[in-house]
PATI-498604 format. One record per residue (C-alpha): z, y, x. Coordinates in Angstrom, 1 decimal. Example, Ala and Ser with C-alpha at 12.3 -4.5 7.8 and 13.67 -1.06 7.14 Angstrom:
! residues 2
- zz,yy,xx
- 7.8,-4.5,12.3
- 7.1,-1.1,13.7
! end
This chain:
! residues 225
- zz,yy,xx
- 93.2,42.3,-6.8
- 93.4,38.9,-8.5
- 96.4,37.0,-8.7
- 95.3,34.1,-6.1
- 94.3,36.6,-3.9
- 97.5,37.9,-2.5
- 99.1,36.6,0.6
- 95.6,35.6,1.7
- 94.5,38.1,4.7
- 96.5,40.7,6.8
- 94.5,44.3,6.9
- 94.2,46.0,9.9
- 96.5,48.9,10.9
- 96.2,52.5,8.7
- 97.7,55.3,8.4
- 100.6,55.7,5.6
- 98.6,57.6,2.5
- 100.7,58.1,0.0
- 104.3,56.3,-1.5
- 103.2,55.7,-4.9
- 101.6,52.4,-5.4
- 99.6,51.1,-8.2
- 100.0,46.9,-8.3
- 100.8,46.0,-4.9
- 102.9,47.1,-1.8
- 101.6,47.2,1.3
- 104.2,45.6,3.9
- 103.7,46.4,7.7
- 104.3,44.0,10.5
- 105.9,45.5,13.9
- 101.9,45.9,15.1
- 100.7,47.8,11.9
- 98.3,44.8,10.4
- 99.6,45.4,6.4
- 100.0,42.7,3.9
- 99.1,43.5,0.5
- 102.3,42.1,-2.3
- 102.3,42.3,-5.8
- 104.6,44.0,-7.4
- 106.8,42.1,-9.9
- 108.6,44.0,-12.8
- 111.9,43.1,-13.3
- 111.9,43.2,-17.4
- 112.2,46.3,-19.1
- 114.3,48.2,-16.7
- 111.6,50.3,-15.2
- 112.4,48.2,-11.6
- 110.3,45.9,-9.9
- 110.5,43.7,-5.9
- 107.3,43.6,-3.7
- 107.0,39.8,-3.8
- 105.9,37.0,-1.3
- 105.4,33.5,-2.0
- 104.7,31.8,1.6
- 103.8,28.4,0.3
- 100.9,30.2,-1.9
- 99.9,32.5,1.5
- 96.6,31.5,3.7
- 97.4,29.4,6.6
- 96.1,32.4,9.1
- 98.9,34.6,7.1
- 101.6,31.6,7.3
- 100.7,31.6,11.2
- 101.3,35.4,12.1
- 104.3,35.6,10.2
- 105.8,32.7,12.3
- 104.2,34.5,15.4
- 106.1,37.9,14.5
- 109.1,35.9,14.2
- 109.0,33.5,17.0
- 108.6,37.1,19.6
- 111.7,38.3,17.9
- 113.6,34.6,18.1
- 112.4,33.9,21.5
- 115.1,36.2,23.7
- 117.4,34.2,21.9
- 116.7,30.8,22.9
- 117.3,29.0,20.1
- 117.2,25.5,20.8
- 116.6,24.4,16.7
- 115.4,25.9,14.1
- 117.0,25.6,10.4
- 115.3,25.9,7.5
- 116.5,26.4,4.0
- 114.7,25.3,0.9
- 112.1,25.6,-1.0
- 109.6,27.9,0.4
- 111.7,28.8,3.5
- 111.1,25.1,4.9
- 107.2,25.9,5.0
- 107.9,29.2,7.5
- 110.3,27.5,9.1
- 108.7,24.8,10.2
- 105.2,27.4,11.3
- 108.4,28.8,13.5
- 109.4,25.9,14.9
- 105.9,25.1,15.9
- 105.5,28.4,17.7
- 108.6,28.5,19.5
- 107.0,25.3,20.8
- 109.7,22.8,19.1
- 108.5,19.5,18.2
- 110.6,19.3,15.0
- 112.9,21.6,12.8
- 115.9,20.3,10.9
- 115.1,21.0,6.8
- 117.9,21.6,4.5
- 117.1,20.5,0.6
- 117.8,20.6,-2.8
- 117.4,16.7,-3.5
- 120.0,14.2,-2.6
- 118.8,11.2,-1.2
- 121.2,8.2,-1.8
- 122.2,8.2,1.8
- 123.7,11.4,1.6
- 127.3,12.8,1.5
- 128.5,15.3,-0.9
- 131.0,16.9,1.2
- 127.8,17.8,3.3
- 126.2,20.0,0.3
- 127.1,23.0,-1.6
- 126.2,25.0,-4.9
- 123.6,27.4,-5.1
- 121.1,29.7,-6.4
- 118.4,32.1,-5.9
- 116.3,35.0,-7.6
- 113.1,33.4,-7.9
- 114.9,30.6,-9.9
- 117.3,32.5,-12.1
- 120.0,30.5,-14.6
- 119.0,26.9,-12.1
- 122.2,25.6,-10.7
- 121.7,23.6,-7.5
- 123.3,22.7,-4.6
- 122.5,22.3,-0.9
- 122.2,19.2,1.4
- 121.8,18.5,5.0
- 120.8,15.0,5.7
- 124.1,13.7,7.5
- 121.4,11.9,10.4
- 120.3,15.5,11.7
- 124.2,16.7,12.6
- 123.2,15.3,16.0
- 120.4,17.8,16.0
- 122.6,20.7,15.7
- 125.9,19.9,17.8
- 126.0,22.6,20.6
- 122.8,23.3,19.8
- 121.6,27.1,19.6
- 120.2,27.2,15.9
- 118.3,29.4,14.0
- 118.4,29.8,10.3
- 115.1,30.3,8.7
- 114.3,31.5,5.2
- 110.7,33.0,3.3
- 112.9,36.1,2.0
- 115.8,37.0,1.8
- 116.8,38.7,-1.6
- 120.7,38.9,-3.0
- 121.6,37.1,-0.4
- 123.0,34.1,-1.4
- 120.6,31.8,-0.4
- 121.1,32.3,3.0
- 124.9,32.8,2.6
- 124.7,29.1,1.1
- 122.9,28.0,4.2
- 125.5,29.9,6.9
- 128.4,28.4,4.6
- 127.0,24.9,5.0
- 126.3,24.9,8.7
- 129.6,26.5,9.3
- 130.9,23.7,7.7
- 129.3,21.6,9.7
- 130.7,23.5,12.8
- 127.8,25.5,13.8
- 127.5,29.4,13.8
- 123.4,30.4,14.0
- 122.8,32.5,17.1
- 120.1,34.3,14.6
- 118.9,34.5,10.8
- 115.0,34.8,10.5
- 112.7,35.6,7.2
- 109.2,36.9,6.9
- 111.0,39.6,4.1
- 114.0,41.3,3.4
- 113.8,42.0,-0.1
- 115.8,45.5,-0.6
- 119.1,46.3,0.8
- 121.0,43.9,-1.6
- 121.5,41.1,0.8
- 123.7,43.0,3.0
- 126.8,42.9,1.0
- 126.9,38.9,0.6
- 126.0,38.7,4.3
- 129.3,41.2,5.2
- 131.6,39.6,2.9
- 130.4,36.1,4.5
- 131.0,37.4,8.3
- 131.3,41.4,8.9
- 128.8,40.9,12.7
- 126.0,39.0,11.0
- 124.1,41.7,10.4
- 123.2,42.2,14.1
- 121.5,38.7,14.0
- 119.0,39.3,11.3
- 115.2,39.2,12.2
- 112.7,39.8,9.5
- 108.9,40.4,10.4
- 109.1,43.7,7.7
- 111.5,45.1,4.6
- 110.5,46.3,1.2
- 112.1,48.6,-1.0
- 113.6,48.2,-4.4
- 110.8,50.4,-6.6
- 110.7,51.8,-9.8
- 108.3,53.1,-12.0
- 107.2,56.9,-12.8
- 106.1,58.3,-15.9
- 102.4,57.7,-14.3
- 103.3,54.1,-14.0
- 102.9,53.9,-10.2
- 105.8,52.3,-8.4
- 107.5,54.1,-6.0
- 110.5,53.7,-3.4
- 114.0,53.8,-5.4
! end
């Protein structure tokens, strides 16, 4: 597969051949359709993550992801959704959509001269290691949120403290999410920064599929940790 060709269709259900994969991880949604993601080394350790970039995926994908997770959201109510920056604000808003929302409240990385740096926090992801930044809500949408159901919305969620960022600041801002969506959990690693954060938060978590931590044999196929 070429490198623009990822994230671009969603193959039809099949049955589970083998473990050991070559270049790219096939992740299954709840009704079996498989999406194909590359697989990213992580240096020279012999590791690698099964990777999604949404903003980069077809529309058709971008839309059944945010189906997937509106069904699992929609028993829940939520009144607004959340959605944390960068790529997490491009599913968040498809979820939004299909919850039948006319608008989403988008955290961001950018501070606009109106905003308030009490209302903002440090922080940092995987897919931008060593970058330093912080996280802003635009004071105007508070409204948006009192006593409001809310959802928090992210692409993937990784080492977790992306979204941990995201619960701190709206917690700050007096709200506790009834639910935490993403297309991906990205290994198991997230769960100790969401624990240490709040010990129940677990149990809210909705993900349309999970990959694996992999490594790579002596045949350099990648397999399951």
């Amino acid at each position: 597969m070429q490198p623009h060709h990822f994230w671009q269709e969603l193959l039809p259900p099949a049955p589970v051949e083998s473990v050991a994969h070559d270049a790219a991880y096939p992740a299954r949604l709840a009704d079996g359709r498989r999406l194909l993601l590359p697989i990213r080394p992580l240096g020279d350790s012999g590791e690698g993550l099964a990777s999604l970039i949404i903003n980069q995926a077809s529309f058709a994908v971008t839309k059944a992801l945010a189906a997937d997770l509106a069904a699992r959201l929609a028993p829940l109510k939520p009144e607004i959704i959340v959605g944390l920056p960068t790529l997490g604000l491009t599913l968040a808003a498809a979820v939004a959509e299909a919850l039948g929302h006319s608008r989403y409240v988008p955290l961001g990385n950018s501070r606009k001269f109106w905003y308030e740096d009490a209302l903002s926090l440090p922080v940092s992801s995987v897919t931008t290691p060593g970058q330093q930044k912080r996280l802003y809500i635009d004071p105007r949408m508070l409204p948006l949120l009192e006593g409001r159901r809310v959802a928090l919305v992210d692409d993937v969620i990784s080492s977790g403290k992306s979204i941990v960022a995201g619960l701190s600041l709206l917690k700050h801002c007096g709200v506790r999410p009834v639910a935490i969506a993403a297309a991906m959990l990205q290994t198991s690693r997230y769960t100790e920064a969401l624990a240490a954060f709040d010990a129940d938060i677990a149990e809210d978590i909705h993900a349309c599929f999970a990959t694996p931590l992999l490594v790579r044999g002596p045949d350099r196929l990648w397999r399951p940790a």
